[in-house]
N, C-alpha and C positions, 0 to 999 in steps of 0.2 A: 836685502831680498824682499821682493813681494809678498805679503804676511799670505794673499790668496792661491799664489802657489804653493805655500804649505799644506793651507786648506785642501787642494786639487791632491797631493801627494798624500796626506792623511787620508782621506776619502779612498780614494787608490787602495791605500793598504787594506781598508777595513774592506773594501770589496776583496779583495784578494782572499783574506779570512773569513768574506761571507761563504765564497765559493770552495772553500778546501774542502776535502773527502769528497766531491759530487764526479761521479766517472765522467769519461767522455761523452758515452753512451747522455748523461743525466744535462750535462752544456750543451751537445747538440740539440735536445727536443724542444720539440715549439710546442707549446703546450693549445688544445683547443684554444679558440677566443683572440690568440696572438698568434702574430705576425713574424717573428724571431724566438731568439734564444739568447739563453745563458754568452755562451762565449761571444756573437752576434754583439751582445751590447758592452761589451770587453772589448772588440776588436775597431767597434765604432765609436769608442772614446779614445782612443790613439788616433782612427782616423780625420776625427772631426777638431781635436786637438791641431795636428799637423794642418789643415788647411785653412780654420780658423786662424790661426800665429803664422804659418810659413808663407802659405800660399798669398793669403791678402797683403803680406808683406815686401813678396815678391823675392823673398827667399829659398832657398832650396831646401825641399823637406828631407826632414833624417829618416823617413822611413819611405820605404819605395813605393810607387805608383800607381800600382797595381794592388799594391794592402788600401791601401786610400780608396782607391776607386769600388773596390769590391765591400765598404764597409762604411763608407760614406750615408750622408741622409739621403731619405727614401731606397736605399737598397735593403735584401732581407736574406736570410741564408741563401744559400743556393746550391750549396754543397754537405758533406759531412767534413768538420774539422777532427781531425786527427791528434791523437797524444801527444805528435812532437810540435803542431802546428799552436796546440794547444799551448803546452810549455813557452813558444816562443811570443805568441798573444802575449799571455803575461810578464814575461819577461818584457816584452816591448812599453807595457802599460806605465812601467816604473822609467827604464831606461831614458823613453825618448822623452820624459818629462822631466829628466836628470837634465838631459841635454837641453830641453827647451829653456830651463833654469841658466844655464851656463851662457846661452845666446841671448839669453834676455839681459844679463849683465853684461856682457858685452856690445850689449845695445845693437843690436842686429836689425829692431822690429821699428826704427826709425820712420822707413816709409810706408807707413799702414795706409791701404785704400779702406778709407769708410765704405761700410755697408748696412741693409736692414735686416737683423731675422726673421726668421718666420712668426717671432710672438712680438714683431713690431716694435723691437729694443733695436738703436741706433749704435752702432760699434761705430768710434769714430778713432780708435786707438789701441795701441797692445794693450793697455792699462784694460782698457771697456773691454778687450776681448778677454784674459784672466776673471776679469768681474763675472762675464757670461760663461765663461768655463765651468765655474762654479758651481750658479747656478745650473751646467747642462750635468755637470758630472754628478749631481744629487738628483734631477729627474730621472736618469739611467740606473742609480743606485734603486731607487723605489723599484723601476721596472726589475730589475736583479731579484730583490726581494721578493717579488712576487711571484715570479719566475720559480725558484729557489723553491718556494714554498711549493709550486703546484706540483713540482719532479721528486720533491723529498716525499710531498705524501702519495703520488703515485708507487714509490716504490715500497713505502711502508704498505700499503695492499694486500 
């Protein structure tokens, strides 16, 4: 196994425990200053996950089209997510990195189309793309943190 899908599933969990106790109400708010939210950057590391590995693959993603497109980069709330949609977020965030594990050993991500990101990192492969996973799933972890922090002490008020 990838020792950096570990990395991506560890990080995962601790998000997971940064976010326990926070209501609905608390993932939905976009706090002044920012552009999103709590769940927002939850539901854009599953999206960004699936098109990074499936799509430049030219694989079918495990999670549907429409979670992708609405959670994808440069999109930003647009709605209120809901308890059960909430629940499923999460659950998605473990799951489809279960399965992405499972396709990755089965060698699925064979014909990767190179691309460039937006911080001018070269993905020429699944391997580079896990690598950049990485590092995106600890960028989004900070914004979590932060986030986290502004709604906790809003509500402490």
């Amino acid at each position: 196994m990838n020792k950096h899908i570990d990395w991506i599933k560890r990080t995962k969990q601790s998000l997971l425990q940064l976010v326990e106790g926070l209501t609905t109400e608390q993932l939905n708010e976009v706090p002044s200053g920012f552009n999103n939210n709590i769940i927002w950057n939850l539901a854009h590391l599953v999206a960004v996950q699936q098109g990074i590995c499936y799509k430049r693959s030219g694989v079918r993603t495990v999670v549907d089209e429409k979670f992708i497109a609405a959670f994808t980069r440069g999109t930003k709330p647009e709605r209120f997510i809901d308890a059960a949609e909430v629940d499923n977020i999460k659950k998605e965030l473990l799951t489809s990195l279960d399965q992405f594990q499972q396709d990755y050993i089965a060698n699925l991500f064979a014909n990767y189309s190179a691309w460039t990101t937006p911080y001018t990192v070269e993905i020429a492969s699944i391997e580079d793309a896990i690598d950049f996973l990485v590092f995106h799933e600890g960028l989004h972890y900070g914004y979590v943190m932060a986030l986290r922090r502004l709604v906790n002490s809003k509500a402490l008020a």
